[in-house]
C-alpha positions in Angstrom: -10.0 53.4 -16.4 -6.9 54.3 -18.2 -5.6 57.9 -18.9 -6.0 57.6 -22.7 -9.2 55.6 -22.5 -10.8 58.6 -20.7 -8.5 61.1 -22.6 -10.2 59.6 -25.8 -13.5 59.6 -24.6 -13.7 63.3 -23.4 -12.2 64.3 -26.9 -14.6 62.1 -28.5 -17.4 64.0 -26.7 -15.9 67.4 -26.6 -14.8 68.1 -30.1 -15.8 64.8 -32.2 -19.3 64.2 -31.5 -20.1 68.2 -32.2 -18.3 68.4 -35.9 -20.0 65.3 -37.0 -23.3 66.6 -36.2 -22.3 70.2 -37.6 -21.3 68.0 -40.6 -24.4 66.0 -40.7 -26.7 69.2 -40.9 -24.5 70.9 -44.0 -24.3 67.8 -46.2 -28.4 67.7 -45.3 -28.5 71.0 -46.5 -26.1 71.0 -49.1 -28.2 67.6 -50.9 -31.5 69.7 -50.5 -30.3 72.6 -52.4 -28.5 70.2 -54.8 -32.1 68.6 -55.4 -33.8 72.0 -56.1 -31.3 72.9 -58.1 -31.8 70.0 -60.4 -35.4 70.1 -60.3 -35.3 73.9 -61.5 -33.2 72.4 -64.2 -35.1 70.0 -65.4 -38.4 72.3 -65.2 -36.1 74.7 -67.5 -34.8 72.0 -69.9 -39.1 71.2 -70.5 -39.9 74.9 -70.9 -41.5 75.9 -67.7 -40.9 79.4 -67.3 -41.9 79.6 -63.6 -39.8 78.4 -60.9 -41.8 75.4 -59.0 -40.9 76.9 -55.3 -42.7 80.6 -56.5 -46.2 81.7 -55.6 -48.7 82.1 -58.8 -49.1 85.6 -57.8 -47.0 88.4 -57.9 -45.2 89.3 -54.9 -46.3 92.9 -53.2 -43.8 94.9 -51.0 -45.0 94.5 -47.9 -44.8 97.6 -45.9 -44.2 96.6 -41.8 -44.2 99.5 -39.6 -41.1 99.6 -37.1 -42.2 99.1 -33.4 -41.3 102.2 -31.3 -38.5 101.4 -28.9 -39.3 101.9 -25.3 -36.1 103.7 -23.6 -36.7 102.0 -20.1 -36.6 98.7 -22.0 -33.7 98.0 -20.8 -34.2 98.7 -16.7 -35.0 95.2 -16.1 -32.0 93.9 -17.6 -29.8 96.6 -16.0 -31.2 94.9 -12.8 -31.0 92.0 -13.3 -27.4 92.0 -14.8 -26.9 93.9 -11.6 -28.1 91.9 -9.3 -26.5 88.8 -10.6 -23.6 90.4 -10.8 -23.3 91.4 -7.0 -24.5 88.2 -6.2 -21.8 86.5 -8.0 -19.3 89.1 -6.5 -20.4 88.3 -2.8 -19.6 84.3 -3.1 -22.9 83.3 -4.7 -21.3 80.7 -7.5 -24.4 78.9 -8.4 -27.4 79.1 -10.8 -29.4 80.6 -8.5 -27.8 83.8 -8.4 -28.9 83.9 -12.2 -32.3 82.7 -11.6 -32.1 85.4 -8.8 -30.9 88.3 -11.0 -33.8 87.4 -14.0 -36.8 87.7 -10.8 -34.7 90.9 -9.5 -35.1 91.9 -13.6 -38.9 91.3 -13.7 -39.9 92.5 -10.4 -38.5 96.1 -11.5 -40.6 96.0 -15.0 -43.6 94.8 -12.8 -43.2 97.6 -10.3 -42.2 100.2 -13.2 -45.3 99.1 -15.2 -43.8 98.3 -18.3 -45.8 95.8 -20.7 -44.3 93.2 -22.1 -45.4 93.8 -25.5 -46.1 97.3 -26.7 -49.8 98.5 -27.0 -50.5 99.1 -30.6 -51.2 102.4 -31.8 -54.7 102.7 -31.7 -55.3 101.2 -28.3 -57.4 102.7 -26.0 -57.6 100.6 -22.8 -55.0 102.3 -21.9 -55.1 106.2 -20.3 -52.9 109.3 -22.6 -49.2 108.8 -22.0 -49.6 105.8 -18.9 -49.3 102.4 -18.9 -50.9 99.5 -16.9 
């Protein structure tokens, strides 16, 4: 195969190939907001005072409680950046050391006993101020 030929190719692949599909998904986009603006247009032109995407109720605040951040959240990333990390610094050059690093990350939440998804507030399977 010739230098360009493959030169060409790689470009094509590289840099090519990734704008037209970033290009593809804005002008998709783009046309389906240009057709929901014209429809809210012509629904405005006949007198309909309601948009046609908006619910036929009114909207209520809706009041979400924050989730209370765990401080030894991040433990089993700290491990497992760590791990990975010395891994990579003793010769390991391959995926495994990452796949290595994410067990080394788990393992410490499982020994820990940190949940994966916070209890809620009211739960009582679990004992005052433990965990499972």
């Amino acid at each position: 195969m010739h230098a360009g030929l493959a030169l060409f190719l790689v470009f094509g692949m590289c840099v090519i190939v990734p704008l037209a599909v970033v290009a593809g998904i804005v002008w998709i986009v783009t046309r389906n907001a240009r057709n929901r603006h014209d429809e809210r247009m012509a629904a405005i032109s006949r007198g309909v005072s309601e948009t046609l995407d908006a619910p036929p109720w009114p909207a209520q605040p809706v009041v979400v409680a924050r989730p209370r951040r765990d401080p030894a959240r991040g433990i089993g990333w700290a491990v497992g950046l760590l791990v990975c990390g010395l891994l990579w610094a003793a010769g390991v050059h391959h995926f495994a050391s990452m796949l290595i690093g994410a067990g080394a990350g788990f393992l410490t939440r499982g020994i820990l006993g940190l949940r994966r998804d916070p209890a809620p507030p009211g739960d009582s399977s679990l004992p005052p101020g433990g965990s499972r």
